[in-house]
C-alpha positions as CSV (number, residue, x, y, z in Angstrom):
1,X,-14.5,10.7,-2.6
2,X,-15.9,13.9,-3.9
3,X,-19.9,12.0,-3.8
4,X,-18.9,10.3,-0.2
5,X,-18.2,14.3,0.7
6,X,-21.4,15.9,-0.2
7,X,-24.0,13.5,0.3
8,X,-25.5,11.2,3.0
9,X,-27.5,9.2,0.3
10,X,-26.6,7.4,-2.5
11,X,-28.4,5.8,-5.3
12,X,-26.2,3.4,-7.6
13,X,-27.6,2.9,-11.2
14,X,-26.5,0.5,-13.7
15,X,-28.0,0.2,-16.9
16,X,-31.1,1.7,-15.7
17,X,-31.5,-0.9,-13.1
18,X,-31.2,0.1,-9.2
19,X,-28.0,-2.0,-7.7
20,X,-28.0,-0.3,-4.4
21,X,-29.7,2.8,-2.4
22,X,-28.6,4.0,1.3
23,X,-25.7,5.9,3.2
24,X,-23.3,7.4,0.9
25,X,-20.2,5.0,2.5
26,X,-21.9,1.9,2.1
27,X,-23.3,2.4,-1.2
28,X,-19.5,3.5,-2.8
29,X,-18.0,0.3,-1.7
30,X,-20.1,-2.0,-2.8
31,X,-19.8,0.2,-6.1
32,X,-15.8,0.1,-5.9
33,X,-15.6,-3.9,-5.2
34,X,-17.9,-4.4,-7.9
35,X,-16.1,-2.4,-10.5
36,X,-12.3,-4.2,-8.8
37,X,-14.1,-7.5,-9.4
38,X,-14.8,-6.9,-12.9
39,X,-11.1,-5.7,-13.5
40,X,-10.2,-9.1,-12.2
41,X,-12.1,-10.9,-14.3
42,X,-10.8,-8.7,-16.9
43,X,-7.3,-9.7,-16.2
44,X,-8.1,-13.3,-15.6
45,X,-9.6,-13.2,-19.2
46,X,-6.5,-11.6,-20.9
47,X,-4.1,-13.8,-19.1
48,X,-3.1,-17.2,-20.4
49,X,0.2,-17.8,-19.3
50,X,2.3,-17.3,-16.1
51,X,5.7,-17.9,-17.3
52,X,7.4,-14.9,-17.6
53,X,7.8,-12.9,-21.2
54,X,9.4,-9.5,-20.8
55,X,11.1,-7.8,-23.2
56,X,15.0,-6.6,-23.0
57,X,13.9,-2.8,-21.8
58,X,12.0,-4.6,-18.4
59,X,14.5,-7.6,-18.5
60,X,18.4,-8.1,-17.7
61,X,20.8,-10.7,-15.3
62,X,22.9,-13.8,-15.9
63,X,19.7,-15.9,-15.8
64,X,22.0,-18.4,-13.8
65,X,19.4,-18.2,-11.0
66,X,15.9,-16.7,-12.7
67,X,12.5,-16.1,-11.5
68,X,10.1,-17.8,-13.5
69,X,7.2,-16.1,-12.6
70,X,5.9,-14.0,-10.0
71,X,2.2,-13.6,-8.4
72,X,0.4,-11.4,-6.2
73,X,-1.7,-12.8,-3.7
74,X,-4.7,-11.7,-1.5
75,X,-5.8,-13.2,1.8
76,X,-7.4,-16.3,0.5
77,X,-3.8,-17.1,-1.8
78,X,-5.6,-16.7,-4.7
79,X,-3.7,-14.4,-7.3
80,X,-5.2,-10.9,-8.5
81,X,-4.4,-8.0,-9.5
82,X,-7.1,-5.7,-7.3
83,X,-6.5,-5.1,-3.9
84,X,-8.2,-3.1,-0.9
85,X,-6.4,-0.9,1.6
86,X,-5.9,-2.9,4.7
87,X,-6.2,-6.0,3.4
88,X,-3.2,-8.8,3.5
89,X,-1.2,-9.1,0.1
90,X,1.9,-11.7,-0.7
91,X,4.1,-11.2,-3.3
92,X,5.9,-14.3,-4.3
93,X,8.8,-15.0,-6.9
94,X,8.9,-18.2,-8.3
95,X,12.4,-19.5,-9.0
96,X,14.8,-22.1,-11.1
97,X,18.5,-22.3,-11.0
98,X,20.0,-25.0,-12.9
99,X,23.3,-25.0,-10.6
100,X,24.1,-24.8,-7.1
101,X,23.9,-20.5,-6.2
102,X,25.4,-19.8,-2.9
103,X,23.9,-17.0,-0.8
104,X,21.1,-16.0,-3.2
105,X,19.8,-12.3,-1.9
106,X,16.0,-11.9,-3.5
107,X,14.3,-8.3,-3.4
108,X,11.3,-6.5,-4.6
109,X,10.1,-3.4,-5.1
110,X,6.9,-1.0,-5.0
111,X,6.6,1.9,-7.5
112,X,3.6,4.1,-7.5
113,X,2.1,4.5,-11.2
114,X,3.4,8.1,-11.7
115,X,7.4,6.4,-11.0
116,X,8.3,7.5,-7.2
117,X,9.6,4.1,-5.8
118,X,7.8,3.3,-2.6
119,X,9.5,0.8,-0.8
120,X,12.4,-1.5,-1.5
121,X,12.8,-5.2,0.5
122,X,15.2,-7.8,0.8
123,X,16.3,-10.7,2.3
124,X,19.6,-9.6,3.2
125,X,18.3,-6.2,5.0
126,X,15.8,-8.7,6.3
127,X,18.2,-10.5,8.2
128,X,17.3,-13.7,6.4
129,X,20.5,-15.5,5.2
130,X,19.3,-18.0,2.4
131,X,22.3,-20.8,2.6
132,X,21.8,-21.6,-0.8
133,X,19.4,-22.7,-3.4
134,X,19.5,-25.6,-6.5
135,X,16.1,-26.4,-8.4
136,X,12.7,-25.1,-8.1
137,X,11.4,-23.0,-5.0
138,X,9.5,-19.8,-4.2
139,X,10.0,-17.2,-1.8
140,X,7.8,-14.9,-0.5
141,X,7.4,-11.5,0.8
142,X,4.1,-10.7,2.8
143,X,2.5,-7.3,4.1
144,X,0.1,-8.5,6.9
145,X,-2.2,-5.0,6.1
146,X,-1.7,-3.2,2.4
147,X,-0.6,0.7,4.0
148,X,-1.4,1.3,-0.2
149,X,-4.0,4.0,-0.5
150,X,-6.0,4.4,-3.8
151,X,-4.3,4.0,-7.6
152,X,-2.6,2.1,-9.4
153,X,0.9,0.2,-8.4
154,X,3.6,-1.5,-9.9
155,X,6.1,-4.3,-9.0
156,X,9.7,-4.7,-9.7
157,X,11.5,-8.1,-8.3
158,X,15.1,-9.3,-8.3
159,X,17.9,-11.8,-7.0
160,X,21.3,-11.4,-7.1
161,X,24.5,-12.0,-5.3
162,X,25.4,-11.8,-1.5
163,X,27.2,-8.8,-2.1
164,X,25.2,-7.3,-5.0
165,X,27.5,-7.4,-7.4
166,X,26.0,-9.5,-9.9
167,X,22.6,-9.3,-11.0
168,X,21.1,-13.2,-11.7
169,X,17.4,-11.6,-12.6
170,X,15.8,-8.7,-12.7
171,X,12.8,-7.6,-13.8
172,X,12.0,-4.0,-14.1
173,X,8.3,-2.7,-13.0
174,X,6.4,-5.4,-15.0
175,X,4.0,-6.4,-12.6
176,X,0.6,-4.0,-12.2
177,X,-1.7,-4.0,-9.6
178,X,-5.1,-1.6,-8.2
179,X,-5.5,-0.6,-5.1
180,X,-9.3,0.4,-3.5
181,X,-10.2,1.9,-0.5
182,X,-11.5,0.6,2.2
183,X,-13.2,1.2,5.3
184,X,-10.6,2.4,7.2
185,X,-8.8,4.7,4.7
186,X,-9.2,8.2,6.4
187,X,-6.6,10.1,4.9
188,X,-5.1,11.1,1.9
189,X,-1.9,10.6,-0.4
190,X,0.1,7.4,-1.4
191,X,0.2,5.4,2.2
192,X,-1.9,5.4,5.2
193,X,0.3,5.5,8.5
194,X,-2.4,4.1,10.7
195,X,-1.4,7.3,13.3
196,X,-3.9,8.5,15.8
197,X,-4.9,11.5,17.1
198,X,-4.7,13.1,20.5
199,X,-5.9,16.5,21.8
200,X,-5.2,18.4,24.7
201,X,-6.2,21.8,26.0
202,X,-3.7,24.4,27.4
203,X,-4.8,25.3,31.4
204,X,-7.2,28.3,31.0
205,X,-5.6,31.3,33.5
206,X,-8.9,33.0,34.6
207,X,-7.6,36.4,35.6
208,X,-9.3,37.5,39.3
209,X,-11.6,40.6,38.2
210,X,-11.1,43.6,39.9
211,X,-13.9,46.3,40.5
212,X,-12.6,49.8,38.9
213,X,-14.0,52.1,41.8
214,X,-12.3,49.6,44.3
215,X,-8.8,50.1,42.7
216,X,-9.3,54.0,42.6
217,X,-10.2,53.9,46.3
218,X,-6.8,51.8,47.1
219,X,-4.6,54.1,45.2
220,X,-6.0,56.8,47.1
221,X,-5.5,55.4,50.3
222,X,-2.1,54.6,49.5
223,X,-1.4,58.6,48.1
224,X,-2.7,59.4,51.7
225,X,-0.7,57.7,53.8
């Protein structure tokens, strides 16, 4: 942000080799998608198994109805762990219950990395009333455009009873993602609000001008009579 601020031209070098050269914008994207894809191939690298393997400090429930895994999903429903401002990303918990659960409620939740919790879903404040479930499935929770601005992010998920009284699953902030900004980030914090701006000047009073001489004159008139 600091470069994009300063300069109009930018010249990206990597190991001594010119990788891109023009406006400062254009330049630091292609610079921050190159640097998110490497961190996703990274990840894909160090990753080997999607089943689920959390200790007891991220872990707790009955485990009568768990979630087996959970992935994080871009536009194209491919899963990673690097994601752009603006962009769409789907969060879905993979499930098995070996009985018949009634009323299942399933929840996640956003925490940015230094622990304020962001937002927290569910399909009971949702309005969606899952009848029950038995087996395998998946359900999903989708933001059509990432509000995320810039850092790092992590994931808590969860399903438990109707009335939240019993916790079946939970697992506690154990899924990390990055988020990069995009085109459209103008603004700074945690989230963008996608507000606008509007600006409107206040009626300017022009006072009439009166000539000095001519108000000395009237005065005097009015002394007279």
């Amino acid at each position: 942000p600091t470069i994009q601020s300063i300069c109009n031209r930018v010249l990206w070098l990597e190991d001594g080799l010119i990788q891109a050269d023009g406006p400062a914008t254009d330049v630091i994207m292609q610079y921050q998608r190159h640097v998110a894809a490497r961190e996703e191939r990274r990840h894909s690298e160090d990753e080997s198994d999607t089943e689920v393997n959390l200790d007891a400090s991220q872990r707790w429930g009955t485990r009568r109805l768990e979630i087996v895994s959970v992935s994080l999903c871009g536009e194209d429903d491919e899963e990673r762990t690097v994601f752009f401002t603006g962009e769409k990303m789907r969060i879905r918990m993979h499930y098995r219950s070996a009985e018949r659960i009634d009323r299942p409620v399933f929840g996640c939740m956003i925490h940015h990395q230094n622990g304020i919790n962001l937002f927290g879903p569910n399909t009971k404040l949702a309005g969606m009333e899952i009848e029950y479930v038995d087996g395998d499935g998946f359900v999903d929770y989708v933001l059509p455009e990432l509000p995320l601005l810039e850092g790092g992010y992590l994931v808590s998920v969860a399903a438990v009873n109707h009335e939240d009284t019993v916790t079946f699953d939970y697992h506690d902030r154990a899924y990390a993602f990055q988020v990069y900004p995009s085109k459209r980030t103008l603004g700074y914090g945690v989230v963008t609000l996608d507000g606008s701006w509007h600006v409107q000047s206040a009626p300017h009073v022009v006072e009439p001008h009166i000539d000095p001489e001519i108000e000395l004159d009237s005065q005097a008139v009015e002394l007279k009579s």
